[in-house]
C-alpha positions in Angstrom: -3.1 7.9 -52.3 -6.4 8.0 -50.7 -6.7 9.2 -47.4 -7.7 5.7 -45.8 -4.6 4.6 -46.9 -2.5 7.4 -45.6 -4.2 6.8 -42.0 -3.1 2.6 -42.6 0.1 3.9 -43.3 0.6 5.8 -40.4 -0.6 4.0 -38.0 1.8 0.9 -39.5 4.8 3.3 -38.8 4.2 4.2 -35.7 5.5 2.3 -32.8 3.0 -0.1 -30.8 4.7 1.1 -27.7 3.5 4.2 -28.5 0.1 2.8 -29.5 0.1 1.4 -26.2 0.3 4.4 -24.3 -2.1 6.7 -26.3 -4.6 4.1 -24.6 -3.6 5.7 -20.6 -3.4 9.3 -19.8 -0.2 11.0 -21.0 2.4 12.7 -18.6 4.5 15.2 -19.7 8.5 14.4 -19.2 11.2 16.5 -18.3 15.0 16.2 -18.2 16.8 16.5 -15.0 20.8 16.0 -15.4 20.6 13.6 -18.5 17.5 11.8 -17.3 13.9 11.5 -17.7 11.4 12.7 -14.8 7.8 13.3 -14.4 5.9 15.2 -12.2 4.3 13.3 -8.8 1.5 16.3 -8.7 0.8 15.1 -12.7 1.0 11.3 -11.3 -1.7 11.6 -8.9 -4.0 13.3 -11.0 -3.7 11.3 -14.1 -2.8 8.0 -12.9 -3.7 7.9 -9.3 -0.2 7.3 -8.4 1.0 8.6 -4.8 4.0 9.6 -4.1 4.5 9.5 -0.1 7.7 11.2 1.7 9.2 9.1 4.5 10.4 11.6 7.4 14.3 11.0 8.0 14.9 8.2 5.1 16.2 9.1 2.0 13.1 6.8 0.3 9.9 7.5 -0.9 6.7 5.4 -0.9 5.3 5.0 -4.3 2.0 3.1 -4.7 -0.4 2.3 -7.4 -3.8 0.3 -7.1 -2.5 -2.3 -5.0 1.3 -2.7 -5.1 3.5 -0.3 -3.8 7.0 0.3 -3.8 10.3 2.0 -2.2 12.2 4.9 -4.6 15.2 7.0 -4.6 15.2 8.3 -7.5 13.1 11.5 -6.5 14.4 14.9 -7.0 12.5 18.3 -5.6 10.4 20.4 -8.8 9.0 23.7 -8.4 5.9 25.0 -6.2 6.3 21.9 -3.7 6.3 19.4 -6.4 8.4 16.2 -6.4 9.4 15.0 -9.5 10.2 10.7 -10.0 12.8 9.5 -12.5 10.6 7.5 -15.2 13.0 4.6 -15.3 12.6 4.3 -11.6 9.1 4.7 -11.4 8.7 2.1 -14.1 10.8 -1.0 -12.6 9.4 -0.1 -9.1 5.5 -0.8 -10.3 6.7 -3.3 -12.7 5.0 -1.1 -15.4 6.4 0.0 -19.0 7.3 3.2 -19.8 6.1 3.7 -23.3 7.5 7.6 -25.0 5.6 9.1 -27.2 7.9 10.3 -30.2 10.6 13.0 -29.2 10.1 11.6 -25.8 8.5 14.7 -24.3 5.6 12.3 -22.7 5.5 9.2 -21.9 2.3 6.7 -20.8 2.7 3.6 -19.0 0.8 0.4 -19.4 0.8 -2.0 -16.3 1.5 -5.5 -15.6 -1.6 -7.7 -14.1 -1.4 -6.6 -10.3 1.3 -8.7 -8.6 -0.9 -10.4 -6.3 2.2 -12.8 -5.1 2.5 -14.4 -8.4 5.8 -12.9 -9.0 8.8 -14.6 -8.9 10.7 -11.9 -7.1 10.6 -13.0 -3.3 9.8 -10.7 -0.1 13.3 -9.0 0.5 15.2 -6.8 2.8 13.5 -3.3 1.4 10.9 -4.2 -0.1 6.9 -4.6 1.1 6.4 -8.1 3.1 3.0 -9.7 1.5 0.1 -10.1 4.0 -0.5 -13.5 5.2 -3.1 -15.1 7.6 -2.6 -17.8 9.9 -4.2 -19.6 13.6 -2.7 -18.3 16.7 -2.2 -21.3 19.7 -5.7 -20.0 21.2 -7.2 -20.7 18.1 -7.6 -17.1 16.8 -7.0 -15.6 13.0 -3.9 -13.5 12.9 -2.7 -11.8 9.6 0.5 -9.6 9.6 -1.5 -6.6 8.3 -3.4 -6.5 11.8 0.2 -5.3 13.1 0.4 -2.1 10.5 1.4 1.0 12.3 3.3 -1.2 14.9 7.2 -2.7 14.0 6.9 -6.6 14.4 9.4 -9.5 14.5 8.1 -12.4 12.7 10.4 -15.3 14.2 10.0 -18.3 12.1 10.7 -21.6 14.4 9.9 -25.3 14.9 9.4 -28.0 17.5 11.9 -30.5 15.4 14.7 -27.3 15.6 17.2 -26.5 18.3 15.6 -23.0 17.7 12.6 -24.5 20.0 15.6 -23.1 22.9 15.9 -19.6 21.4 12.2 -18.7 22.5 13.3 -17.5 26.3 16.1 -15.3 24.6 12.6 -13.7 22.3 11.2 -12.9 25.6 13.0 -11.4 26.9 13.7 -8.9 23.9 10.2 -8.3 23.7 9.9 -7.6 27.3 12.9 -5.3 26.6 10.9 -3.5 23.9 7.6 -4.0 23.8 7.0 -0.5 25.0 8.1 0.6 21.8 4.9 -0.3 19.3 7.0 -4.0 18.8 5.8 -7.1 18.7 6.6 -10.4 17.8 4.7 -13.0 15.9 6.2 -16.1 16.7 5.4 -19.1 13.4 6.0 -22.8 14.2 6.7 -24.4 11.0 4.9 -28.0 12.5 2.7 -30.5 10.5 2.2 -32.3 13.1 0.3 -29.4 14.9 -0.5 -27.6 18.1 0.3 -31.0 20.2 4.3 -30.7 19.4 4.1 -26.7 19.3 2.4 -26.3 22.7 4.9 -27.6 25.7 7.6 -25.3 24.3 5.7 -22.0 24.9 4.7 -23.3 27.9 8.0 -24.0 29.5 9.7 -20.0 27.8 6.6 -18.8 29.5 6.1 -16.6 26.2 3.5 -13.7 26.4 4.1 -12.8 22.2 1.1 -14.5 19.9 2.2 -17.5 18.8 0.7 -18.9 15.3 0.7 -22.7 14.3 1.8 -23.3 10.5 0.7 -26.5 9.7 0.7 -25.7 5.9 3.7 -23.8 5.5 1.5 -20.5 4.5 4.6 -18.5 6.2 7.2 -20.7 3.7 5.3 -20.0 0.3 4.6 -16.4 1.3 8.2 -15.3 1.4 10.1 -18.9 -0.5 11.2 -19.5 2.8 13.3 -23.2 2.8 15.4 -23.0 5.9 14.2 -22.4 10.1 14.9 -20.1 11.8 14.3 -17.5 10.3 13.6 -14.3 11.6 11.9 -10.9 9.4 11.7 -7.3 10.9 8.6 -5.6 9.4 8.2 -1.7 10.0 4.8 0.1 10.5 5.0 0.5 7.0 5.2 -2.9 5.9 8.5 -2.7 4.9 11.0 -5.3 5.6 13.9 -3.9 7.3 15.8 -6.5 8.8 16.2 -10.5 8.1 18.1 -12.7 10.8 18.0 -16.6 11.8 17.5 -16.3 15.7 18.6 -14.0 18.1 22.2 -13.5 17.2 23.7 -10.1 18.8 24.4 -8.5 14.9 20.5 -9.1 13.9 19.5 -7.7 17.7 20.9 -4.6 16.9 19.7 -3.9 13.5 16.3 -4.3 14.8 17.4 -2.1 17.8 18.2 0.4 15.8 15.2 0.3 13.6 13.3 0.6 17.0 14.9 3.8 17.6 13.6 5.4 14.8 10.7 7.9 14.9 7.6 5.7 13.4 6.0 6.6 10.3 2.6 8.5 10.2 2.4 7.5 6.5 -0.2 5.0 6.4 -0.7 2.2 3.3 -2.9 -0.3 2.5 -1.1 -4.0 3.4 0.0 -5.4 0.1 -2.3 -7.7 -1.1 -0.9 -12.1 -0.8 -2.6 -14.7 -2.2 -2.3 -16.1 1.3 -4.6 -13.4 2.8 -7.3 -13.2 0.4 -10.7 -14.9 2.0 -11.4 -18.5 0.7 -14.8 -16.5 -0.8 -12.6 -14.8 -2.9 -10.1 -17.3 -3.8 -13.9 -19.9 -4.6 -14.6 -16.5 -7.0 -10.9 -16.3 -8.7 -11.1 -20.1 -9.3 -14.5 -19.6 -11.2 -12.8 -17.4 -13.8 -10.0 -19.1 -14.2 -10.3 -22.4 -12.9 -6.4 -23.5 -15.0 -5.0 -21.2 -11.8 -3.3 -23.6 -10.0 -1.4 -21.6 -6.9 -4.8 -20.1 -6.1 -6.1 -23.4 -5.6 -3.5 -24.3 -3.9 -3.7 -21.5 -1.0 -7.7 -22.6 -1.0 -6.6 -25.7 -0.1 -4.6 -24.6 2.8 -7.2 -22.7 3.9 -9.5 -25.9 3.7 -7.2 -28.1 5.2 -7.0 -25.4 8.6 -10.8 -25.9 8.5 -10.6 -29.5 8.7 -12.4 -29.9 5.3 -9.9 -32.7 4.3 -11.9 -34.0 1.3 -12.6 -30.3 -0.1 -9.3 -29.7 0.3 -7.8 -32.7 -1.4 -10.5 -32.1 -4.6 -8.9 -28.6 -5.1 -5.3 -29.9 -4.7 -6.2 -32.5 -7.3 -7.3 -30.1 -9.8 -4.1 -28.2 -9.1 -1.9 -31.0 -9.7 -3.5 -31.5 -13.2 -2.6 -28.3 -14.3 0.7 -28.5 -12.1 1.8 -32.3 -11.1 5.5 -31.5 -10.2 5.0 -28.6 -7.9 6.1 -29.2 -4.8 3.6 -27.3 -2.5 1.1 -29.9 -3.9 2.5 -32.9 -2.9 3.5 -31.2 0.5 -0.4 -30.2 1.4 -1.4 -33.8 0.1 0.9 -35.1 2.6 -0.4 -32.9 5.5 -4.2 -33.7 4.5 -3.0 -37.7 4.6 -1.1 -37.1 8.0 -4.6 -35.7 9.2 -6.4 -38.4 8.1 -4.0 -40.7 10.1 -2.4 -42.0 7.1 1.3 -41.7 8.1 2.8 -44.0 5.5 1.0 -42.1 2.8 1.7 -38.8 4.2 5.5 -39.4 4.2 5.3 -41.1 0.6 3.6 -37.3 -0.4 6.3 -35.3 1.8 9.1 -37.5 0.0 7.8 -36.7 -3.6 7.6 -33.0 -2.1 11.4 -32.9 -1.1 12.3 -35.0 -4.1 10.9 -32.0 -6.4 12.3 -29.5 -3.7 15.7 -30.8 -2.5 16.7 -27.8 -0.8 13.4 -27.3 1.5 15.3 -28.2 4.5 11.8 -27.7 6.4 10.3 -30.8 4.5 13.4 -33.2 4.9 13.9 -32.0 8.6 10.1 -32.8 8.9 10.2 -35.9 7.4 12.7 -37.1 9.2 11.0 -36.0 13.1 7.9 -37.8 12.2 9.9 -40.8 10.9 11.9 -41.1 14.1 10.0 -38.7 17.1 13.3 -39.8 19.6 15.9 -38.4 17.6 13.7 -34.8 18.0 12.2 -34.5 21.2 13.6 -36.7 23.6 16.4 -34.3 24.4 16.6 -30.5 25.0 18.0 -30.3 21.5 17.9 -32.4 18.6 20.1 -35.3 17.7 22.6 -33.3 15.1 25.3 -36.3 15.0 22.4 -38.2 14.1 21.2 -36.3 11.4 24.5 -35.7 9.7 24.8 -39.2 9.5 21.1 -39.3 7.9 21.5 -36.8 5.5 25.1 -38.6 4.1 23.0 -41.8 3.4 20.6 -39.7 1.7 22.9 -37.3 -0.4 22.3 -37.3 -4.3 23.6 -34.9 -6.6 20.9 -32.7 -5.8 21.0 -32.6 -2.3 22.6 -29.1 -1.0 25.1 -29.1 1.8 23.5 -28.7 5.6 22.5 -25.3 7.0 
């Protein structure tokens, strides 16, 4: 056999996963009570993963490029080194492990960068994606402008009883404010600043208050219910989640507020609905089939007031998508500015129809069908709803909150 052949050969027999890994910079592996480790020292200076210690927590920050991760799988090597278990590192940066034969090193090949395309959503644990939305006042707030601070992001709306919880907010930030805490209060309102704005005024609230007229908060972290409430640590970690200020949530964020902060710093971990509407204009360009990109453009759009820019990218998102929900929902909003309402309520219904469960598009729907059944009273007319929601009910429709 000639030796081109024997290379062919070879090369056939051996295992693409090993293939795979020849392509990145090999770390050796070594076996810790029955399992597979590799050094962090040998991480960082072949793969530019960091491994970052968390003072008093059993977990470890482990980051690479742009995502980033908790671990406990971490056991002490020699000379100060830290050693991770492969298996751990591997599901934590959504990466494969690929062994070379006899398993004594192993490369790993990463997934494209999980820049909230994942279907995993934000939870208790894990990193909180960055988002960017308009304060009250008008301002730009994202929730990476709060890193190195712990900060209550407290979901609400005007068209929910939980309009009554923002006194009880204030005075638990007053409480603890002193402590590097804040609160970033979100209305969930379509309808805008006008329904959001006598509320605040009347709990006298001193927190920021943002206006989410696009649901940016709700497709961020799949949120389908208000309240909601989301404890994020100085690390960007979510710690806590709640719906209001019930006594059990208070003290989990209490205690969380107790702790020692975190000198460890990290870069906020990277949303779709933070990145600049430059850059989204630029991600479109290459691949102009990406539909949720276009999408979050359009919000942005939308919060400019560039209605007709907006629509045109929602349009070419609904060729590529036409039975996504967020779609129809932004058409809706883009109609409602426009002063379309019967339009607008057609889109929100198609919205809801593909998303039964949202619970923040039906409750919507129904406070701009019927404005007295939400805001003539201090609270909203439940019996009213109940009765709604009965006449409405098809198989799909999930039980009330």
């Amino acid at each position: 056999m000639n030796q081109l052949l024997q290379i062919l050969l070879v090369l056939w027999l051996v295992p693409t996963s090993f293939l795979r890994a020849a392509e990145n910079p090999l770390v050796t592996v070594m076996e810790h009570e029955g399992r597979d480790y590799v050094s962090a020292k040998s991480l960082a200076a072949l793969l530019q993963i960091e491994l970052k210690p968390l003072p008093g927590r059993e977990e470890f920050v482990l980051c690479h490029q742009d995502r980033c991760a908790l671990v406990k799988a971490v056991v002490a090597g020699g000379d100060g080194d830290r050693l991770v278990e492969v298996k751990a590192l591997a599901k934590a940066l959504n990466a494969e492990a690929n062994f070379v034969p006899g398993r004594r090193q192993v490369g790993f090949t990463f997934s494209e960068s999980s820049t909230n395309k994942s279907d995993e959503l934000p939870h208790s644990g894990g990193f909180a994606p960055n988002f960017t939305l308009t304060t009250l006042t008008g301002k730009k707030v994202s929730l990476a402008d709060y890193r190195g601070r712990r900060v209550l992001i407290n979901s609400w709306a005007s068209w929910c009883g939980c309009r009554n919880d923002l006194p009880a907010w204030q005075k638990f930030y007053e409480k603890h404010r002193a402590r590097d805490f804040e609160i970033l209060s979100v209305a969930v309102d379509v309808q805008g600043v006008k329904v959001v704005r006598p509320y605040v005024e009347k709990a006298g609230v001193t927190f920021t208050v943002a206006v989410d007229e696009s649901d940016v908060l709700g497709r961020a972290f799949g949120l389908k219910l208000t309240p909601i409430s989301i404890l994020v640590d100085e690390l960007g970690i979510i710690r806590a989640l709640g719906n209001g200020p019930k006594q059990e949530f208070l003290a989990q964020v209490e205690t969380v507020l107790q702790e020692t902060p975190s000198k460890v710093r990290i870069a906020p971990v990277a949303g779709l609905s933070s990145i600049p509407k430059t850059e989204l204009e630029k991600l479109i360009a290459v691949s102009p089939k990406d539909w949720r990109t276009r999408v979050h453009l359009a919000a942005i759009l939308l919060a400019e007031r560039d209605l007709p820019a907006a629509m045109k990218q929602l349009g070419a998102a609904g060729e590529q998508k036409p039975d996504h929900a967020d779609i129809h929902f932004l058409t809706g909003q883009i109609l409602l500015q426009q002063e379309k309402r019967e339009s607008a309520l057609a889109s929100f219904r198609k919205a809801l129809e593909l998303d039964p469960t949202n619970w923040r598009i039906r409750k919507q729907i129904w406070a701009i069908e019927n404005p007295d059944k939400f805001y003539a009273k201090p609270n909203p007319d439940y019996r009213w709803q109940k009765e709604v929601l009965e006449k409405e009910r098809t198989p799909s429709t999930p039980a009330s909150p």
